[in-house]
N, C-alpha and C positions, 0 to 999 in steps of 0.2 A: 513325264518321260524326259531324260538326258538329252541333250542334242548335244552332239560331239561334231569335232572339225569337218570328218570325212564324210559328214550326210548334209552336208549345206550345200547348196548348186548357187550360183551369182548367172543367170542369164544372161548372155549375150561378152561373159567374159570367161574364159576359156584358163582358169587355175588349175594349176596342176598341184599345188597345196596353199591351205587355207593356212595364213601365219596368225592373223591379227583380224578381229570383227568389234565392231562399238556400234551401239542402236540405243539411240535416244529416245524421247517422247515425251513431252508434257503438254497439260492444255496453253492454249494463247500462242504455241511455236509447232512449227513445224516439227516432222519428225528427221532427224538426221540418220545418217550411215555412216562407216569409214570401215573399209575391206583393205585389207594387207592381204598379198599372195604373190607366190609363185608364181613366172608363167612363162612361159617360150618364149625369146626374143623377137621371131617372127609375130608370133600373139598380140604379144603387150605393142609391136610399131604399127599392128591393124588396128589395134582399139586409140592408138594415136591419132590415127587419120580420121576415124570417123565418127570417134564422140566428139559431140556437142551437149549447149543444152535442150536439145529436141533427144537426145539420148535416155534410154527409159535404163533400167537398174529394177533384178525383181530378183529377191534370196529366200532360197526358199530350203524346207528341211524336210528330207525324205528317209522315211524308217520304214520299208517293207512298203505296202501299198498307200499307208497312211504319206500326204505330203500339207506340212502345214507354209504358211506363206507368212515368213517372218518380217518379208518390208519392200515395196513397190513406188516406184518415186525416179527420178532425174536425175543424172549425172549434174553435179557443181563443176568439180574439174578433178581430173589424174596425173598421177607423174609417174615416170618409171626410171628404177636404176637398176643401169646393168649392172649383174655379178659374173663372174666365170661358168659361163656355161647356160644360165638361166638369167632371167629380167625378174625385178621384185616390180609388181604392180601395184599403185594403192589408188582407191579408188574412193571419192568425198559425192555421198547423194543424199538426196533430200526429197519428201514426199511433194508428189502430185500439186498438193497445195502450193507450193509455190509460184508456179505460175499464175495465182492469180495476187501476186506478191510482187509484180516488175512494175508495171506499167501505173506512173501516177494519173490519177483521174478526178475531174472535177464535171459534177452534174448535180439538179434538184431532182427531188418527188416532191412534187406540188397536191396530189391527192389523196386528202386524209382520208379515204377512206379505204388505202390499200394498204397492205398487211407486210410487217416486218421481212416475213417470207417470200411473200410476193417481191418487192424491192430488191432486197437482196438476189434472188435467182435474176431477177431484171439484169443487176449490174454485174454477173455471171456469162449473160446473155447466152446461155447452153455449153459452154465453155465447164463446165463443170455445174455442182449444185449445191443448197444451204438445204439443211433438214434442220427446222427448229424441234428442240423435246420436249420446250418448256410451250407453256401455253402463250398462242401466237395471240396478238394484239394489233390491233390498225395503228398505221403511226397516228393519225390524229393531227399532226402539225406537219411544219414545212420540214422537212429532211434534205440537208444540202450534204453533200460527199465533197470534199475540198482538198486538192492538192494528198489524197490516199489513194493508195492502192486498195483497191477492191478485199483486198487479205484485210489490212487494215482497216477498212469499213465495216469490214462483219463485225472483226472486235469491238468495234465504237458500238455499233448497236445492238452489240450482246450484252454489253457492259451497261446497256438499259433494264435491262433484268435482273444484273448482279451476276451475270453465269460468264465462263469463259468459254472457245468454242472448242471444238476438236476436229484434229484432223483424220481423216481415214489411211493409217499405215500400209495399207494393201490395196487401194483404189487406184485403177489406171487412169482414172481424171480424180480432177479436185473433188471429194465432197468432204464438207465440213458441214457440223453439228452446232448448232446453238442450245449450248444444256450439254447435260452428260450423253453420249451416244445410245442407243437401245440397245440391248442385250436379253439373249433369249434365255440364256439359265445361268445359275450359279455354278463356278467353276472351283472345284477343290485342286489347292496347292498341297504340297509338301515343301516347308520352310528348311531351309539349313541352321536358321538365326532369326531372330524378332526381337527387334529394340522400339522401346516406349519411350516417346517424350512427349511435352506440352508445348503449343503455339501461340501463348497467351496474348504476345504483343501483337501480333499477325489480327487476331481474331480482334482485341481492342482496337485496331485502329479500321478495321475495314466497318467493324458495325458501326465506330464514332462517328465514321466522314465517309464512307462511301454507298452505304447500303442507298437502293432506291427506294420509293415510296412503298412501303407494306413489305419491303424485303426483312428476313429474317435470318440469323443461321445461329446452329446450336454450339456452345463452348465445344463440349466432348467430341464436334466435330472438326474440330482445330487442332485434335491431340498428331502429334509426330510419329508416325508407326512405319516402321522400314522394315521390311521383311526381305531374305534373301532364299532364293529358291533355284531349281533347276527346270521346274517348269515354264515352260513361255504360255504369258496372257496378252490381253494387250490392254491399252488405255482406254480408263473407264470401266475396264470389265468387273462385272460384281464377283469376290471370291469369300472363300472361307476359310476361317480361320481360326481352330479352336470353338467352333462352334459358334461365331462370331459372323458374321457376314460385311465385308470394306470395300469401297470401290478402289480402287487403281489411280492414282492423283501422277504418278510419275514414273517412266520405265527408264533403267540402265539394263544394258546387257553385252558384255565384254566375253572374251575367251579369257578363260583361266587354264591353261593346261590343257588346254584341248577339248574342252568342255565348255559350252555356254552358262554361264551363268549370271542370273536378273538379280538386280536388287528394287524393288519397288516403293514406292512410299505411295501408302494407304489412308483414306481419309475417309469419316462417312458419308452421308450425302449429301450434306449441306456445308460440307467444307470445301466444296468447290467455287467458292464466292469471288465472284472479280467487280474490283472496284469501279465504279464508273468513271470514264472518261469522257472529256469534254471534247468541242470543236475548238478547239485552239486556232487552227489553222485558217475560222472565219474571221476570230475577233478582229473589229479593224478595220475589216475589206470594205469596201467601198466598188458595187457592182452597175455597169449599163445595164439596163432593159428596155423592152418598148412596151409600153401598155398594152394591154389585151383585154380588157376591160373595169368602167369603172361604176363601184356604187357606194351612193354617200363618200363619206372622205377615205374608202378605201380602194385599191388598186389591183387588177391580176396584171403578173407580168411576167413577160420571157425573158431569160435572162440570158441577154444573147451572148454573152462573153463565153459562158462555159455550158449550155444546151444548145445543141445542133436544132432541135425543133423544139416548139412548146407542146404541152402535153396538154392536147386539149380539156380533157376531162379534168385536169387541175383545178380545186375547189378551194386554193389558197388568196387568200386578200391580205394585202402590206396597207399596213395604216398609213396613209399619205402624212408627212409632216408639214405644217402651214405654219406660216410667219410668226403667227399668234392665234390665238386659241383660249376662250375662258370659257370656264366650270358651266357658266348661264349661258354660252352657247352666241356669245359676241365672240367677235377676231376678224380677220382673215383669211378664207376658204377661199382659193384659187384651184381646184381643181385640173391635172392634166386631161388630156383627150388620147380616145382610143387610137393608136399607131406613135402617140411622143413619146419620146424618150426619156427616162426618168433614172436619177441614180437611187442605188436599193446599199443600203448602211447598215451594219453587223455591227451593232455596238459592243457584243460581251458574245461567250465562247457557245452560247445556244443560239441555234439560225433561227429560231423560230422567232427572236426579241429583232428580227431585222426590221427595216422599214424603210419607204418611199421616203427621202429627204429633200427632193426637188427635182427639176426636170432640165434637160436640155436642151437648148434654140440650135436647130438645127439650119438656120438663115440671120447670123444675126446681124443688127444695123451695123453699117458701114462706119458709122461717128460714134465710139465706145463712149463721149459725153453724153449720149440721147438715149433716153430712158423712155420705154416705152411698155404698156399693158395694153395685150391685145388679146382678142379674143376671138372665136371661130366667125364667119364668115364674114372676115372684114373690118371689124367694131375694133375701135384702137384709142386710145390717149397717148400720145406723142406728146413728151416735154423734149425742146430741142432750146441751145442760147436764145435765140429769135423770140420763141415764144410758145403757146400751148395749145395744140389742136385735137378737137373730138372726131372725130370721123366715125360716121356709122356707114357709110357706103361711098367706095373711093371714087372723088370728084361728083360726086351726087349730090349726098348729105354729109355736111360736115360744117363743123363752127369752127372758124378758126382766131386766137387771141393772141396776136403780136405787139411787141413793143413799139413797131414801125405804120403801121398801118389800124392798130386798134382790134376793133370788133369784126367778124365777117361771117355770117349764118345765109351756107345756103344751100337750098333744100329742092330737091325734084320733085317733091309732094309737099304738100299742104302744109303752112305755119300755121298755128292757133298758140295766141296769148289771149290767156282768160284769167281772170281774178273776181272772187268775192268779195274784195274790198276794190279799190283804186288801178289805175295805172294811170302812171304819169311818164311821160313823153317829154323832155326839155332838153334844148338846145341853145347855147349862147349864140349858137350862130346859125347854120338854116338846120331846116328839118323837112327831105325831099321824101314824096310819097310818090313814086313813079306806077305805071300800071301799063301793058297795051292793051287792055281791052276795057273795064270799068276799076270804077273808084268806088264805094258808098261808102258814106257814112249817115250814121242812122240813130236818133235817138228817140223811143216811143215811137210814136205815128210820125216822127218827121224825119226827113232824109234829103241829103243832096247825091244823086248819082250822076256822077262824070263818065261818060262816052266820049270814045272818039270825036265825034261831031258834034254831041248835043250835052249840054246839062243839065239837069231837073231836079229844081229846090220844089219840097213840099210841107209844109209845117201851117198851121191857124193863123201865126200870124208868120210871115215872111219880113225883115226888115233889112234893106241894103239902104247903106249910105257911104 
């Protein structure tokens, strides 16, 4: 059925005649508007003052009781110029979707075992919704959002599929489709005109380099078919065509004379293929976190720069990177500790090849010369100019080895030097055995022990001279 000028209503804008209408639509973009009209002077200075972009836009086409809704979306922005007697109003909107299209945002999903759909409505947060069509998947890996808007997120992880998404031209909030939209029947056109072409270069270069694993799409569905009609469908909708059945890949519809009229470009199913796209926006980065837990040489971690809280239930581990490292399992292992802070490195445009590269001293020595490995409660190797000290418990146990003073081991608890073979004890000069309570020394059944007050040699034969 015709839609002509005088059955179109623009809500909440008050035309007194409709000059000019344009109505876009493809997958991967938003749907646009642009209304030319008529309108009161007094009209067009009300709709001055109080659109914004919170301003909604809903055109809609009424024939007797039948009213179809040809596009629901946001005011962009309007101008108005005066004529003699009347204001020309034009008006620039855009669907629903956009709003989740401002705001740049950067956040992880750390839990692989939550589902494309799931994440996504997550980073929606009820603000609108994502209806996947194709078959949902767990991500499986670490999923970072970096410096996108949410609009642009979905694309990124449609384009894991190979699908592009769609917007709903008639939604009062955002919903967008992952996959072609559902559709409950096939809708017969009457064309004015159908032209045929082929997309050869199109189709060769997305199956070369960008299909994802096991993705597939057929030539014949790459072919160019633009049909021009007077009926309105919308994006995605399955129609017929000579007996033929095409989805909808692209909607124009302009006034011509007072009459609406679409021109559409048709493709079949599997000509809706979107190339994958990378995280460009991680390669590089270089992120804080603090450990949240570790096992073996790998790491969970929150990444405090760009999540407000960690998600507990995150089942993701960053391979810690250590000094050195070989095949037989010699190297380097220094492991961080739960609560240190560790930097997390995005070498290439997938976050999942990220990793723990080192950590943070969140105290560090006062003398950037002095080098020191230390470890949880206390245990430390300090090289400082002076000299080189063990410490396993401060001012308790510790050996200390200077250039000025020598050797110095000393301990709260018990020394034992034991050997299988020898030790030997020399000194050029003296060699003091101090004690306040006893002395022994003891070899076989013989022994001298020194006391305070008394000493007692005992051996078979005793010999003092």
């Amino acid at each position: 059925m015709s839609i002509i000028h005088n059955m179109i209503q623009v809500e909440g804008f008050p035309f007194t005649r409709i000059k000019e209408l344009y109505i876009s639509h493809r997958p991967n973009e938003h749907g646009q508007i642009t209304i030319v009209g008529e309108i009161a002077p007094e009209d067009a200075k009300d709709c001055q003052q109080r659109a914004d972009e919170t301003t909604s836009i809903t055109v809609t086409s009424s024939a007797g009781e039948e009213t179809v809704t040809l596009f629901t979306g946001g005011v962009k922005n309007l101008s108005v110029a005066n004529e003699a007697g009347y204001s020309v109003l034009t008006v620039r909107g855009i669907t629903t979707s956009f709003l989740q299209d401002i705001k740049k945002i950067s956040r992880t999903y750390q839990n692989g075992g939550k589902t494309y759909e799931q994440i996504l409505n997550e980073a929606y947060d009820g603000n609108g919704s994502v209806e996947l069509t194709v078959t949902d998947q767990v991500i499986g890996a670490l999923v970072m959002q970096m410096d996108e808007t949410n609009w642009e997120f979905t694309k990124r992880m449609a384009s894991r599929f190979n699908v592009p998404v769609f917007t709903s031209i008639t939604a009062p909030k955002p919903l967008v489709f992952v996959g072609l939209p559902p559709v409950a029947n096939t809708k017969e056109i009457t064309t004015t005109s159908f032209l045929h072409g082929k997309q050869d270069d199109e189709y060769n270069q997305v199956t070369e380099n960008y299909m994802a694993d096991g993705g597939e799409a057929l030539r014949q569905d790459f072919s160019a078919l633009i049909a021009r009609s007077y009926d309105y469908v919308y994006l995605g909708d399955i129609i017929s065509i000579n007996g033929s059945e095409c989805r909808v890949k692209g909607v124009e519809a302009r006034l011509v004379d007072g009459i609406l009229e679409m021109e559409y470009l048709l493709a079949g199913k599997t000509g809706f293929v979107a190339p994958q796209v990378s995280n460009t926006a991680c390669a590089g980065r270089v992120l804080i976190g603090q450990v949240k837990d570790v096992q073996r040489d790998t790491v969970k971690v929150h990444l405090i720069e760009i999540d407000k809280e960690y998600d507990g239930s995150g089942d993701w581990w960053f391979p810690y990177s250590t000094a050195y490292s070989s095949s037989d399992g010699s190297g380097w292992y220094c492991m961080p500790e739960i609560g240190d802070y560790v930097r997390i490195m995005f070498p290439s445009k997938n976050e999942a090849d990220g990793f723990a590269a080192s950590s943070i001293n969140t105290a560090p020595l006062a003398n950037p010369r002095h080098k020191s490995l230390k470890a949880p409660s206390g245990k430390e190797l300090l090289m400082t100019d002076g000299g080189l000290y063990i410490i396993c418990q401060h001012q308790k146990i510790f050996i200390d080895l200077t250039q000025d003073d020598g050797i110095k081991i000393v301990s709260a608890q018990n020394i034992t030097v034991e050997s299988e073979a020898n030790v030997t004890v020399q000194a050029k000069k003296d060699i003091q055995v101090l004690a306040k309570e006893q002395i022994l020394l003891k070899s076989g059944e013989s022994f001298i022990n020194m006391l305070p007050d008394q000493i007692t040699l005992a051996a078979k034969d005793v010999v003092i001279t």
